[in-house]
C-alpha positions in Angstrom: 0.0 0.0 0.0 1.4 3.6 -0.8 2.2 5.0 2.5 2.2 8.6 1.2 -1.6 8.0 0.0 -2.6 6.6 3.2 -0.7 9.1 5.2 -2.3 12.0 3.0 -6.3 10.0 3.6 -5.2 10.3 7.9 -4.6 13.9 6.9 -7.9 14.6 5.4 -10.0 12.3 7.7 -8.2 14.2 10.9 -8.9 17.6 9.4 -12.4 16.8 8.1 -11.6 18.1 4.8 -9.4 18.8 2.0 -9.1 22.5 2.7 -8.2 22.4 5.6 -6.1 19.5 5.3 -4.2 21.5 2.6 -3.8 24.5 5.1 -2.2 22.0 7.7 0.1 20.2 5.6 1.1 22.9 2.5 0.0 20.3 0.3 -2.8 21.3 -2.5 -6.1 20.3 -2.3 -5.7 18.5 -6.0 -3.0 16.6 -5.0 -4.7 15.4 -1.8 -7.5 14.5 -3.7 -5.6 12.9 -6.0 -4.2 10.7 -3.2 -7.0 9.5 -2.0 -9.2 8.6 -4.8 -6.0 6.3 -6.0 -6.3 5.1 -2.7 -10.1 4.2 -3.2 -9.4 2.4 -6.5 -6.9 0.4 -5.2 -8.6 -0.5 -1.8 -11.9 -0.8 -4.4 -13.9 0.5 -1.7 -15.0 4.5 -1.6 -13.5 5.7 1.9 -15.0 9.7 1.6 -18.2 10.5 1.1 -17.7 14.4 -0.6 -20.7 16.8 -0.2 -20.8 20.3 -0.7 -20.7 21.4 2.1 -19.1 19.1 4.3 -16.8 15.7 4.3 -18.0 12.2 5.8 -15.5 8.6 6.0 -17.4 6.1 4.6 -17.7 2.5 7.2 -14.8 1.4 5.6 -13.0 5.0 5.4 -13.7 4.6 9.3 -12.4 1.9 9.7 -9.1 2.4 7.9 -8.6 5.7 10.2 -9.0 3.8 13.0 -6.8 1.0 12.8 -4.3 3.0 11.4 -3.7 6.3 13.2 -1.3 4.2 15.3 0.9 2.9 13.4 1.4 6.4 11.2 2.1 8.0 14.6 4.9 5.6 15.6 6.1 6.2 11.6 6.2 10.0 12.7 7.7 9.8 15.5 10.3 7.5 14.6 11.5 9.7 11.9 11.7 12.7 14.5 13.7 10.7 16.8 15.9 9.9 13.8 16.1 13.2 12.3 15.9 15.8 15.1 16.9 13.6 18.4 15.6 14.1 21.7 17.2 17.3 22.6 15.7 19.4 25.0 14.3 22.7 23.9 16.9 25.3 23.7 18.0 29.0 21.6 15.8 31.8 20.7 12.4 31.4 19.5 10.3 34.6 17.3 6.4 34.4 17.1 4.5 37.1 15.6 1.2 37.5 16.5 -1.9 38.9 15.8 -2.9 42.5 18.7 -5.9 41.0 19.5 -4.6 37.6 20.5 -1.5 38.9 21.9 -3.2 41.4 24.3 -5.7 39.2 25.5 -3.7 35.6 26.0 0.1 35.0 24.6 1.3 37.3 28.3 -0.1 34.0 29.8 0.6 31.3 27.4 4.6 32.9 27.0 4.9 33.1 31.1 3.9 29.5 31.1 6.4 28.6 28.1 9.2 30.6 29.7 8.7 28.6 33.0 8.7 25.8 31.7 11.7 26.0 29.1 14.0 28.5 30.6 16.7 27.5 28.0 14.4 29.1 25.0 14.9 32.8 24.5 11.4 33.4 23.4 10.0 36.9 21.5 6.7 37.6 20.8 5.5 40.3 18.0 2.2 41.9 18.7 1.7 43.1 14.3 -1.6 42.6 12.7 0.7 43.3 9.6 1.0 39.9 7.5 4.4 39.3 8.1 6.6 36.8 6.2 8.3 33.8 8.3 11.0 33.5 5.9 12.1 37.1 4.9 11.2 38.6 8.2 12.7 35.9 10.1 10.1 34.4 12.3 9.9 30.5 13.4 5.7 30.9 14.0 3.4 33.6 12.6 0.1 32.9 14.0 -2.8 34.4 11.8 -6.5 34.9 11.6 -8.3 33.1 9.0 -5.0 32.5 6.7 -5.1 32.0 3.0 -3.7 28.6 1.9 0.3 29.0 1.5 2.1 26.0 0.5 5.3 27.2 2.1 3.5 27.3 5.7 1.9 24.4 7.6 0.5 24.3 11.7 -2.1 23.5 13.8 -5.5 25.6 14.3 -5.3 26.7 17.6 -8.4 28.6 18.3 -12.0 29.2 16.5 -13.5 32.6 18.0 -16.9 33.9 17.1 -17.8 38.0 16.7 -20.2 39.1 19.5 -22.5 42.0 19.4 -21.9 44.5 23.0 -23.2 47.4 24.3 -22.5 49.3 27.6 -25.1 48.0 30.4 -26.4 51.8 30.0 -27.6 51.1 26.7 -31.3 49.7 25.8 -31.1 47.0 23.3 -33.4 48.0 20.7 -36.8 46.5 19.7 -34.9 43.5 17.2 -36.3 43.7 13.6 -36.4 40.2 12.2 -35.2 39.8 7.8 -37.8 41.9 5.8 -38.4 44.8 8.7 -36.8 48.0 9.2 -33.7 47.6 11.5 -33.5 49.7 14.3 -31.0 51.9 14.4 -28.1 52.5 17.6 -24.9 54.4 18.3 -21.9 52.3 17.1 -18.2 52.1 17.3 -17.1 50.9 14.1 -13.5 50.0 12.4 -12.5 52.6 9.0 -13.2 49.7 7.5 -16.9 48.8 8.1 -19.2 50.0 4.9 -21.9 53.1 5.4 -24.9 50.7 4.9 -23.4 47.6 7.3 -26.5 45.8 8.8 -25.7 43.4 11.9 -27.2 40.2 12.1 -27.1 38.2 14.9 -28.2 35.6 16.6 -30.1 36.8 20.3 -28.9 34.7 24.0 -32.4 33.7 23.7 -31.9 32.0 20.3 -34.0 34.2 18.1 -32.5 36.1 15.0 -31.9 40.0 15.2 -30.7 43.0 13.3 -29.6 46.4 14.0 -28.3 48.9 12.2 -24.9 50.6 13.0 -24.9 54.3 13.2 -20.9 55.8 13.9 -20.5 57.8 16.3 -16.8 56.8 16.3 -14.6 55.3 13.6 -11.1 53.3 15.4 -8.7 51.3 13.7 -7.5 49.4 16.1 -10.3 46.5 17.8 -8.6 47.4 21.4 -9.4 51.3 21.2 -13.1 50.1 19.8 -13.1 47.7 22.7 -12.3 50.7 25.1 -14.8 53.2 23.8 -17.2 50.8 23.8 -16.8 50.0 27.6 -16.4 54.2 28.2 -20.2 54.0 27.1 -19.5 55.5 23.4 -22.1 52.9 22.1 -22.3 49.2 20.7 -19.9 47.7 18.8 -19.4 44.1 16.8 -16.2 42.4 18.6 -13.7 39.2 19.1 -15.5 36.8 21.9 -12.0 36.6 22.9 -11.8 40.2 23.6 -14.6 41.2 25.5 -15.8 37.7 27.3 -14.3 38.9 30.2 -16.0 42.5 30.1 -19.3 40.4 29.8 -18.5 38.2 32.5 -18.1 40.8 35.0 -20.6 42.9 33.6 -19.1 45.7 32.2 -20.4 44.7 28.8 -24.1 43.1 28.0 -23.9 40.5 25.2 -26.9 41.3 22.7 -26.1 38.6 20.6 -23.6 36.4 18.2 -22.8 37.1 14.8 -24.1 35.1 12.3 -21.1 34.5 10.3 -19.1 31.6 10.6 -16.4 31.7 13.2 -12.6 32.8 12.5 -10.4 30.4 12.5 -6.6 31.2 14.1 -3.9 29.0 13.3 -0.1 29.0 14.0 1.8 28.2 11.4 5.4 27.6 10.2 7.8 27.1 7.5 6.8 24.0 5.3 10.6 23.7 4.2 12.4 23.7 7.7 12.5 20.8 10.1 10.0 21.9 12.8 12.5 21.6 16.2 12.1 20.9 19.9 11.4 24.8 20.9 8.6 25.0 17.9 7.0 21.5 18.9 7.0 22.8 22.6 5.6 26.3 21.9 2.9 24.7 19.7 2.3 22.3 22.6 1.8 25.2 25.3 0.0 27.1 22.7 -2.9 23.5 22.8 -3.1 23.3 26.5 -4.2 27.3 26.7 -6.6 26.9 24.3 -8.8 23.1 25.0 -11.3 22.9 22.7 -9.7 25.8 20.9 -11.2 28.6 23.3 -8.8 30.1 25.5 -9.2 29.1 29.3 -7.8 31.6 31.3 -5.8 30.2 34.3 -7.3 31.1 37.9 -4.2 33.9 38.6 -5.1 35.8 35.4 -7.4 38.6 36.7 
Protein backbone atom coordinates (compact mmCIF):
# COMPACT_ATOMS: atom_id res chain seq x y z
CA UNK A 1 0.00 0.00 0.00
CA UNK A 2 1.41 3.64 -0.84
CA UNK A 3 2.21 5.03 2.46
CA UNK A 4 2.24 8.63 1.19
CA UNK A 5 -1.60 7.97 -0.02
CA UNK A 6 -2.55 6.57 3.19
CA UNK A 7 -0.72 9.10 5.22
CA UNK A 8 -2.26 11.98 3.00
CA UNK A 9 -6.34 10.03 3.64
CA UNK A 10 -5.24 10.31 7.93
CA UNK A 11 -4.62 13.94 6.92
CA UNK A 12 -7.88 14.58 5.40
CA UNK A 13 -10.02 12.28 7.72
CA UNK A 14 -8.25 14.17 10.88
CA UNK A 15 -8.92 17.64 9.38
CA UNK A 16 -12.42 16.78 8.13
CA UNK A 17 -11.63 18.08 4.78
CA UNK A 18 -9.38 18.78 2.01
CA UNK A 19 -9.08 22.48 2.69
CA UNK A 20 -8.20 22.38 5.63
CA UNK A 21 -6.07 19.52 5.34
CA UNK A 22 -4.16 21.51 2.60
CA UNK A 23 -3.82 24.53 5.14
CA UNK A 24 -2.16 22.05 7.67
CA UNK A 25 0.11 20.23 5.58
CA UNK A 26 1.10 22.87 2.51
CA UNK A 27 0.01 20.33 0.35
CA UNK A 28 -2.77 21.25 -2.52
CA UNK A 29 -6.09 20.28 -2.25
CA UNK A 30 -5.68 18.45 -6.01
CA UNK A 31 -2.98 16.59 -5.02
CA UNK A 32 -4.68 15.44 -1.80
CA UNK A 33 -7.52 14.51 -3.67
CA UNK A 34 -5.59 12.89 -6.03
CA UNK A 35 -4.20 10.71 -3.23
CA UNK A 36 -6.96 9.54 -1.95
CA UNK A 37 -9.23 8.56 -4.84
CA UNK A 38 -6.04 6.34 -6.01
CA UNK A 39 -6.30 5.07 -2.73
CA UNK A 40 -10.08 4.17 -3.25
CA UNK A 41 -9.37 2.40 -6.51
CA UNK A 42 -6.89 0.44 -5.19
CA UNK A 43 -8.61 -0.51 -1.77
CA UNK A 44 -11.91 -0.82 -4.40
CA UNK A 45 -13.95 0.55 -1.70
CA UNK A 46 -15.04 4.50 -1.60
CA UNK A 47 -13.47 5.72 1.95
CA UNK A 48 -15.02 9.74 1.61
CA UNK A 49 -18.22 10.52 1.13
CA UNK A 50 -17.65 14.45 -0.58
CA UNK A 51 -20.71 16.81 -0.15
CA UNK A 52 -20.81 20.30 -0.74
CA UNK A 53 -20.67 21.37 2.09
CA UNK A 54 -19.15 19.09 4.27
CA UNK A 55 -16.77 15.70 4.33
CA UNK A 56 -17.99 12.22 5.83
CA UNK A 57 -15.51 8.63 6.02
CA UNK A 58 -17.41 6.08 4.65
CA UNK A 59 -17.74 2.48 7.17
CA UNK A 60 -14.75 1.41 5.56
CA UNK A 61 -13.01 4.97 5.36
CA UNK A 62 -13.65 4.60 9.26
CA UNK A 63 -12.39 1.93 9.74
CA UNK A 64 -9.08 2.40 7.88
CA UNK A 65 -8.62 5.75 10.16
CA UNK A 66 -9.04 3.83 13.05
CA UNK A 67 -6.79 1.01 12.77
CA UNK A 68 -4.25 3.00 11.38
CA UNK A 69 -3.67 6.34 13.24
CA UNK A 70 -1.27 4.23 15.34
CA UNK A 71 0.94 2.90 13.37
CA UNK A 72 1.41 6.37 11.23
CA UNK A 73 2.09 8.04 14.62
CA UNK A 74 4.88 5.64 15.56
CA UNK A 75 6.10 6.16 11.61
CA UNK A 76 6.20 9.98 12.74
CA UNK A 77 7.73 9.80 15.48
CA UNK A 78 10.34 7.48 14.62
CA UNK A 79 11.50 9.66 11.87
CA UNK A 80 11.66 12.73 14.54
CA UNK A 81 13.71 10.67 16.82
CA UNK A 82 15.86 9.92 13.80
CA UNK A 83 16.12 13.23 12.25
CA UNK A 84 15.89 15.84 15.12
CA UNK A 85 16.90 13.57 18.35
CA UNK A 86 15.59 14.10 21.66
CA UNK A 87 17.17 17.31 22.58
CA UNK A 88 15.74 19.40 24.99
CA UNK A 89 14.33 22.68 23.87
CA UNK A 90 16.86 25.26 23.71
CA UNK A 91 17.97 28.99 21.64
CA UNK A 92 15.84 31.76 20.67
CA UNK A 93 12.43 31.45 19.52
CA UNK A 94 10.26 34.62 17.34
CA UNK A 95 6.40 34.38 17.14
CA UNK A 96 4.47 37.10 15.62
CA UNK A 97 1.17 37.47 16.54
CA UNK A 98 -1.94 38.95 15.76
CA UNK A 99 -2.95 42.51 18.67
CA UNK A 100 -5.86 41.00 19.52
CA UNK A 101 -4.64 37.64 20.52
CA UNK A 102 -1.45 38.89 21.86
CA UNK A 103 -3.16 41.37 24.28
CA UNK A 104 -5.68 39.20 25.49
CA UNK A 105 -3.72 35.64 25.97
CA UNK A 106 0.11 34.96 24.58
CA UNK A 107 1.32 37.26 28.33
CA UNK A 108 -0.07 33.99 29.76
CA UNK A 109 0.57 31.32 27.39
CA UNK A 110 4.65 32.87 27.04
CA UNK A 111 4.92 33.05 31.10
CA UNK A 112 3.86 29.54 31.09
CA UNK A 113 6.45 28.61 28.12
CA UNK A 114 9.20 30.64 29.73
CA UNK A 115 8.70 28.63 33.01
CA UNK A 116 8.70 25.76 31.68
CA UNK A 117 11.73 26.01 29.05
CA UNK A 118 14.04 28.48 30.63
CA UNK A 119 16.69 27.46 28.03
CA UNK A 120 14.42 29.14 25.00
CA UNK A 121 14.86 32.78 24.47
CA UNK A 122 11.36 33.39 23.44
CA UNK A 123 10.01 36.91 21.52
CA UNK A 124 6.69 37.55 20.83
CA UNK A 125 5.54 40.27 18.03
CA UNK A 126 2.21 41.87 18.72
CA UNK A 127 1.69 43.10 14.30
CA UNK A 128 -1.56 42.57 12.72
CA UNK A 129 0.65 43.29 9.60
CA UNK A 130 0.95 39.94 7.52
CA UNK A 131 4.44 39.27 8.15
CA UNK A 132 6.61 36.80 6.25
CA UNK A 133 8.35 33.82 8.25
CA UNK A 134 10.96 33.49 5.93
CA UNK A 135 12.06 37.07 4.93
CA UNK A 136 11.16 38.59 8.19
CA UNK A 137 12.68 35.94 10.05
CA UNK A 138 10.14 34.42 12.27
CA UNK A 139 9.89 30.47 13.42
CA UNK A 140 5.73 30.94 14.03
CA UNK A 141 3.36 33.59 12.64
CA UNK A 142 0.14 32.88 14.01
CA UNK A 143 -2.78 34.43 11.78
CA UNK A 144 -6.50 34.86 11.64
CA UNK A 145 -8.27 33.10 9.00
CA UNK A 146 -5.00 32.49 6.67
CA UNK A 147 -5.05 32.02 3.02
CA UNK A 148 -3.68 28.60 1.87
CA UNK A 149 0.25 28.98 1.46
CA UNK A 150 2.12 26.04 0.49
CA UNK A 151 5.26 27.23 2.13
CA UNK A 152 3.51 27.35 5.68
CA UNK A 153 1.91 24.36 7.55
CA UNK A 154 0.55 24.35 11.65
CA UNK A 155 -2.11 23.52 13.75
CA UNK A 156 -5.51 25.61 14.35
CA UNK A 157 -5.28 26.73 17.62
CA UNK A 158 -8.38 28.60 18.31
CA UNK A 159 -11.95 29.25 16.51
CA UNK A 160 -13.50 32.59 18.03
CA UNK A 161 -16.94 33.87 17.15
CA UNK A 162 -17.80 37.96 16.69
CA UNK A 163 -20.17 39.12 19.54
CA UNK A 164 -22.52 41.98 19.39
CA UNK A 165 -21.93 44.46 22.96
CA UNK A 166 -23.21 47.35 24.33
CA UNK A 167 -22.51 49.32 27.58
CA UNK A 168 -25.07 47.98 30.40
CA UNK A 169 -26.43 51.77 30.05
CA UNK A 170 -27.61 51.08 26.72
CA UNK A 171 -31.34 49.69 25.77
CA UNK A 172 -31.10 47.03 23.28
CA UNK A 173 -33.39 48.03 20.73
CA UNK A 174 -36.79 46.51 19.73
CA UNK A 175 -34.88 43.49 17.23
CA UNK A 176 -36.30 43.71 13.58
CA UNK A 177 -36.42 40.21 12.20
CA UNK A 178 -35.21 39.81 7.82
CA UNK A 179 -37.82 41.90 5.82
CA UNK A 180 -38.43 44.85 8.67
CA UNK A 181 -36.83 48.01 9.19
CA UNK A 182 -33.73 47.57 11.47
CA UNK A 183 -33.51 49.66 14.33
CA UNK A 184 -31.03 51.86 14.40
CA UNK A 185 -28.08 52.50 17.65
CA UNK A 186 -24.91 54.44 18.32
CA UNK A 187 -21.87 52.31 17.07
CA UNK A 188 -18.16 52.05 17.34
CA UNK A 189 -17.09 50.95 14.15
CA UNK A 190 -13.54 50.04 12.39
CA UNK A 191 -12.53 52.65 9.04
CA UNK A 192 -13.20 49.66 7.52
CA UNK A 193 -16.93 48.79 8.14
CA UNK A 194 -19.23 50.03 4.91
CA UNK A 195 -21.91 53.08 5.43
CA UNK A 196 -24.88 50.66 4.91
CA UNK A 197 -23.42 47.59 7.30
CA UNK A 198 -26.50 45.82 8.80
CA UNK A 199 -25.68 43.42 11.87
CA UNK A 200 -27.16 40.22 12.14
CA UNK A 201 -27.10 38.16 14.91
CA UNK A 202 -28.22 35.64 16.63
CA UNK A 203 -30.14 36.78 20.32
CA UNK A 204 -28.92 34.66 23.95
CA UNK A 205 -32.43 33.71 23.68
CA UNK A 206 -31.89 32.01 20.30
CA UNK A 207 -33.98 34.16 18.13
CA UNK A 208 -32.48 36.13 14.96
CA UNK A 209 -31.88 39.99 15.25
CA UNK A 210 -30.70 42.98 13.31
CA UNK A 211 -29.58 46.40 13.98
CA UNK A 212 -28.30 48.94 12.15
CA UNK A 213 -24.94 50.63 12.97
CA UNK A 214 -24.87 54.26 13.23
CA UNK A 215 -20.92 55.79 13.88
CA UNK A 216 -20.45 57.82 16.27
CA UNK A 217 -16.76 56.80 16.28
CA UNK A 218 -14.56 55.27 13.55
CA UNK A 219 -11.15 53.32 15.41
CA UNK A 220 -8.72 51.34 13.68
CA UNK A 221 -7.53 49.39 16.15
CA UNK A 222 -10.27 46.47 17.80
CA UNK A 223 -8.61 47.35 21.38
CA UNK A 224 -9.44 51.27 21.16
CA UNK A 225 -13.15 50.06 19.76
CA UNK A 226 -13.11 47.74 22.71
CA UNK A 227 -12.33 50.75 25.08
CA UNK A 228 -14.84 53.16 23.84
CA UNK A 229 -17.22 50.77 23.78
CA UNK A 230 -16.81 50.04 27.60
CA UNK A 231 -16.42 54.22 28.19
CA UNK A 232 -20.21 54.02 27.07
CA UNK A 233 -19.54 55.51 23.35
CA UNK A 234 -22.09 52.87 22.07
CA UNK A 235 -22.28 49.19 20.69
CA UNK A 236 -19.87 47.72 18.75
CA UNK A 237 -19.44 44.05 16.84
CA UNK A 238 -16.17 42.37 18.57
CA UNK A 239 -13.73 39.17 19.11
CA UNK A 240 -15.48 36.81 21.88
CA UNK A 241 -12.01 36.62 22.92
CA UNK A 242 -11.85 40.19 23.65
CA UNK A 243 -14.60 41.20 25.51
CA UNK A 244 -15.77 37.71 27.31
CA UNK A 245 -14.29 38.90 30.24
CA UNK A 246 -16.04 42.48 30.12
CA UNK A 247 -19.32 40.44 29.85
CA UNK A 248 -18.53 38.22 32.47
CA UNK A 249 -18.12 40.81 34.99
CA UNK A 250 -20.59 42.90 33.63
CA UNK A 251 -19.12 45.67 32.17
CA UNK A 252 -20.41 44.66 28.80
CA UNK A 253 -24.07 43.15 28.03
CA UNK A 254 -23.95 40.47 25.17
CA UNK A 255 -26.88 41.31 22.69
CA UNK A 256 -26.09 38.59 20.57
CA UNK A 257 -23.60 36.39 18.20
CA UNK A 258 -22.76 37.14 14.84
CA UNK A 259 -24.14 35.13 12.28
CA UNK A 260 -21.10 34.47 10.29
CA UNK A 261 -19.08 31.64 10.63
CA UNK A 262 -16.41 31.69 13.17
CA UNK A 263 -12.62 32.84 12.51
CA UNK A 264 -10.37 30.40 12.49
CA UNK A 265 -6.57 31.22 14.14
CA UNK A 266 -3.93 29.04 13.29
CA UNK A 267 -0.13 29.01 13.98
CA UNK A 268 1.83 28.20 11.37
CA UNK A 269 5.41 27.58 10.20
CA UNK A 270 7.79 27.05 7.51
CA UNK A 271 6.85 24.01 5.32
CA UNK A 272 10.59 23.72 4.23
CA UNK A 273 12.36 23.67 7.73
CA UNK A 274 12.47 20.80 10.08
CA UNK A 275 9.99 21.88 12.75
CA UNK A 276 12.47 21.61 16.20
CA UNK A 277 12.10 20.90 19.94
CA UNK A 278 11.41 24.82 20.88
CA UNK A 279 8.61 25.04 17.92
CA UNK A 280 7.04 21.47 18.89
CA UNK A 281 7.03 22.81 22.58
CA UNK A 282 5.56 26.33 21.94
CA UNK A 283 2.94 24.73 19.69
CA UNK A 284 2.32 22.31 22.61
CA UNK A 285 1.84 25.16 25.31
CA UNK A 286 -0.01 27.09 22.73
CA UNK A 287 -2.88 23.53 22.75
CA UNK A 288 -3.07 23.27 26.50
CA UNK A 289 -4.22 27.34 26.68
CA UNK A 290 -6.57 26.88 24.30
CA UNK A 291 -8.79 23.11 25.05
CA UNK A 292 -11.29 22.94 22.68
CA UNK A 293 -9.74 25.76 20.87
CA UNK A 294 -11.21 28.57 23.29
CA UNK A 295 -8.78 30.06 25.52
CA UNK A 296 -9.20 29.10 29.29
CA UNK A 297 -7.76 31.58 31.26
CA UNK A 298 -5.84 30.16 34.31
CA UNK A 299 -7.32 31.06 37.88
CA UNK A 300 -4.20 33.91 38.57
CA UNK A 301 -5.11 35.77 35.36
CA UNK A 302 -7.39 38.57 36.68
Amino acid sequence: MDLQALTDFALVATHGGFGRASRASGRSKATLSRRVSDLEQRLGVRLIERGTQSLRLTDEGRALYEHTQGPLADIAEAADVVTLGASTPRGRLRVSAPLVLAHVALGEVSARFAMAYPDVQLEVFADDRKVDPVEDGFDLVIRVDPSPDERLVGRRILDDQRYVVAPPATAPPAWSSVGDEPPAVRAVLTPRTPADAVWQFRTPSGDAARVKPLPALRLSSLLMVRDAVLAGVGASVLPKLLVQEDIRQGRLVHWGTDLQPPVEIWALRNSRRLVGAKVRAFLDVLEEAFPGREFVPSATSG
